[in-house]
LUMKE-936089 format. One line per 8 residues: number of its first residue (from 0); their letters; for each residue y, z, x of C-alpha. Coordinates in nm, 2 decimals, decimal comma. Layout:
BEGIN
NUM> a> Y:Z:X  ...
END
This chain:
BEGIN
0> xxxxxxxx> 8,71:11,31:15,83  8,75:11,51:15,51  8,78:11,36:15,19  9,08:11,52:14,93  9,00:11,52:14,62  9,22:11,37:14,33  9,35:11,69:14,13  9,47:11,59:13,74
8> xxxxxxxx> 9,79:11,63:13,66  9,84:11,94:13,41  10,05:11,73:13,20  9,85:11,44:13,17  9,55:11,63:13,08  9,70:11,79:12,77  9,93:11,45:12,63  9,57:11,25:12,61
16> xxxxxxxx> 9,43:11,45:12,33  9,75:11,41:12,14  9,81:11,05:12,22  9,46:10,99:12,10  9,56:11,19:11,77  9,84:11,01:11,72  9,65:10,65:11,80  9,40:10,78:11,50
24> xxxxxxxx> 9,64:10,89:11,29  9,82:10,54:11,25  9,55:10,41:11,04  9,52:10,74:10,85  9,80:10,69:10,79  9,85:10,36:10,68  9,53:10,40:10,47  9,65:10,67:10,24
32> xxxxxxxx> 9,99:10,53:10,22  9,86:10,18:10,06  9,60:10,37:9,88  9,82:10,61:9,73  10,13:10,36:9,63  9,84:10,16:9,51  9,70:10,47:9,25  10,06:10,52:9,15
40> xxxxxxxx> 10,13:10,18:9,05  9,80:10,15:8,87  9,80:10,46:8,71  10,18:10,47:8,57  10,08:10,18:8,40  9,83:10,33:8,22  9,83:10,54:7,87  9,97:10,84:7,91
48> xxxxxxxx> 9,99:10,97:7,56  9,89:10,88:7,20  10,03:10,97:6,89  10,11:10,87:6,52  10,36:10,83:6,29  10,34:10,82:5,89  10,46:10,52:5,72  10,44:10,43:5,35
56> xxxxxxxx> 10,24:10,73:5,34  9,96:10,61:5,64  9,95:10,71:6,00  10,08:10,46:6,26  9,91:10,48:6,56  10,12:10,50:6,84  10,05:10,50:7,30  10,28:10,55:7,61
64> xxxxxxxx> 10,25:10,43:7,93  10,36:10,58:8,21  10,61:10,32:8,28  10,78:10,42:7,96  10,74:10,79:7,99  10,93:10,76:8,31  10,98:10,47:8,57  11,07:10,75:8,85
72> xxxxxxxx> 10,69:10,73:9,02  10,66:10,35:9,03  10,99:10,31:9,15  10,94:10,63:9,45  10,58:10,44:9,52  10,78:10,03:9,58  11,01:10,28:9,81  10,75:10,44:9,99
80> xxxxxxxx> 10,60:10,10:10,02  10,85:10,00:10,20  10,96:10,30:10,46  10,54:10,27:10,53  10,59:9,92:10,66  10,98:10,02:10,84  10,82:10,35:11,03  10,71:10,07:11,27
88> xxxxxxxx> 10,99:9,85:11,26  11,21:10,12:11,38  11,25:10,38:11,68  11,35:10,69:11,82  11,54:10,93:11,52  11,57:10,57:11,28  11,17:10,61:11,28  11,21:10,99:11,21
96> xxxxxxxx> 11,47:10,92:10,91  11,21:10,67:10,76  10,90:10,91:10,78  11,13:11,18:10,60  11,21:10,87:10,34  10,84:10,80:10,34  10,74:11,15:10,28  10,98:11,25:10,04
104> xxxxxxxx> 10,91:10,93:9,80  10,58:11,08:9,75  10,68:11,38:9,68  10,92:11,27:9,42  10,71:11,10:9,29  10,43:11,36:9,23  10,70:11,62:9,10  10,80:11,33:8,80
112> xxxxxxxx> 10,46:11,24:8,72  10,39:11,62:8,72  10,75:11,71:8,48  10,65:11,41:8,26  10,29:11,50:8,20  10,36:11,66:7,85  10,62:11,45:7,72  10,66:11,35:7,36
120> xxxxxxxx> 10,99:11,22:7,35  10,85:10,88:7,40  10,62:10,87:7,15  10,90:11,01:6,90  11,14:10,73:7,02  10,88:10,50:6,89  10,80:10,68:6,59  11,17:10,63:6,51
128> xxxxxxxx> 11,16:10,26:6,58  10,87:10,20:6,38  10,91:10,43:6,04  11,31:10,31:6,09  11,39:10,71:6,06  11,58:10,84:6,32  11,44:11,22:6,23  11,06:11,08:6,23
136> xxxxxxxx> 10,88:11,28:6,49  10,50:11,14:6,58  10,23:11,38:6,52  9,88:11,43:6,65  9,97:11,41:7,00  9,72:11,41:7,29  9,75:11,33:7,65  9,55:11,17:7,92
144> xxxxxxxx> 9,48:11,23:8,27  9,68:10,93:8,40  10,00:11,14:8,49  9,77:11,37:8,72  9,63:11,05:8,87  9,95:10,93:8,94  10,00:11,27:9,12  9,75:11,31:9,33
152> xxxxxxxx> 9,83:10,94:9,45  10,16:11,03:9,53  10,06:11,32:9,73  9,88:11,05:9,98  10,20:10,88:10,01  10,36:11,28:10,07  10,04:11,32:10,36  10,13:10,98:10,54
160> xxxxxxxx> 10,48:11,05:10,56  10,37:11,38:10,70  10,17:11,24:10,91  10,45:10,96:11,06  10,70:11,28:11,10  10,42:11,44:11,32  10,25:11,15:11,53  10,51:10,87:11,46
168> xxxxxxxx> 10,65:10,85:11,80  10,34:10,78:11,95  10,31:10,51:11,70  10,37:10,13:11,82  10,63:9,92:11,70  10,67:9,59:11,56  10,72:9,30:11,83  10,62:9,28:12,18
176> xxxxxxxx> 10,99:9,18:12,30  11,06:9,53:12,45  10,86:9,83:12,65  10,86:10,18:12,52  11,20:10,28:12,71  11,38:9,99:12,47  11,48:9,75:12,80  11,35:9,35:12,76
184> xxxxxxxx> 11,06:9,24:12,91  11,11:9,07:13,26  10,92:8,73:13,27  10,77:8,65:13,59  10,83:8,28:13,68  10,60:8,07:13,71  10,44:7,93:14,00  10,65:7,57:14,09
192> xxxxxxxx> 10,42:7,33:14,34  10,73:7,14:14,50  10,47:6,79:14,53  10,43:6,81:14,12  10,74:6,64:13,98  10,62:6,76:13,66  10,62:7,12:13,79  11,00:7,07:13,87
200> xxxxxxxx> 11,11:6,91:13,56  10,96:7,19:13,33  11,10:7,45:13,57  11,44:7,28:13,50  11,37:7,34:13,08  11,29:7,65:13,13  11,60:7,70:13,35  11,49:7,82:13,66
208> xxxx> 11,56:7,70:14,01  11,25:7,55:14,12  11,40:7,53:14,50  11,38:7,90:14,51
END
């Protein structure tokens, strides 16, 4: 008697590199997503220029954080935060929407961090507050490195949303409840011994028919 070898399905053979891909990629993801709405957060509140101001014929030395240059990358980062943790709360095209949201808070956020790199209208604001002028200007400005920072951790958040829009419906989902096709789980009842009254009784609880 011959023996007939199993032959692998085409298919099959070519989804199990990408299903493995996309297995790896949800902690790739999740990695540079908390790492880089963690650098955001971090770095916005750091200096991001210094200046002075004369009064009563001294300098005034005055800083900016990034929280006061502009709020738009800490804000972009809470929200990318947040569609990080939806991508697997969701399904279908709602998981695609919140990977575009994901990706696009980091990219918003880079671009502000990037537009506010040079500002000095801070620092001037300041300068007015504190010389009670409202045509003092600060001089001797200089600026850090904390708006690039900021940047470059938005652009993680940018990568992990790029990476959800790629490999996020391979991605598992929040809750156990439901298969991958969206129906509920069937339970399988459990096994009733009709000479253990206790058997019957918590068949009844459960709301089964223990004569069947």
């Amino acid at each position: 008697m011959g023996y007939v070898s199993a032959v692998p399905h085409p298919r099959n053979e070519a989804e199990a590199p990408e299903s493995s891909a996309g297995r790896r990629s949800v902690a790739v993801a999740l990695l540079l997503g908390a790492l880089g709405a963690t650098v955001v957060l971090l770095a916005s509140g750091r200096v991001w220029a210094r200046g002075s101001a004369a009064v009563g014929g001294g300098l005034l030395p005055l800083s900016a954080d990034g929280r006061a240059v502009t709020g738009l990358p800490a804000a972009l980062a809470i929200v990318g935060l947040a569609a990080l943790v939806a991508v697997f709360a969701v399904r279908g095209r709602s998981r695609l929407l919140v990977s575009g949201l994901l990706a696009l808070s980091g990219l918003g956020a880079a671009l502000s961090a990037l537009a506010a790199a040079d500002d000095r209208r801070t620092l001037d604001d300041r300068a007015a507050t504190a010389t009670a002028d409202t045509a003092a200007r600060v001089a001797e400005v200089t600026h850090t490195a904390w708006p690039y920072i900021t940047a470059g951790g938005a652009v993680l958040i940018l990568l992990a949303g790029l990476l959800a829009l790629r490999f996020g419906r391979s991605w598992p989902a929040m809750g156990g409840r439901y298969e991958r096709d969206g129906s509920p789980r069937t339970r399988k009842p459990a096994v009733v011994d009709p000479d253990r009254p206790e058997d019957l009784w918590k068949a009844l609880d459960r709301g089964e028919d223990p004569t069947r």
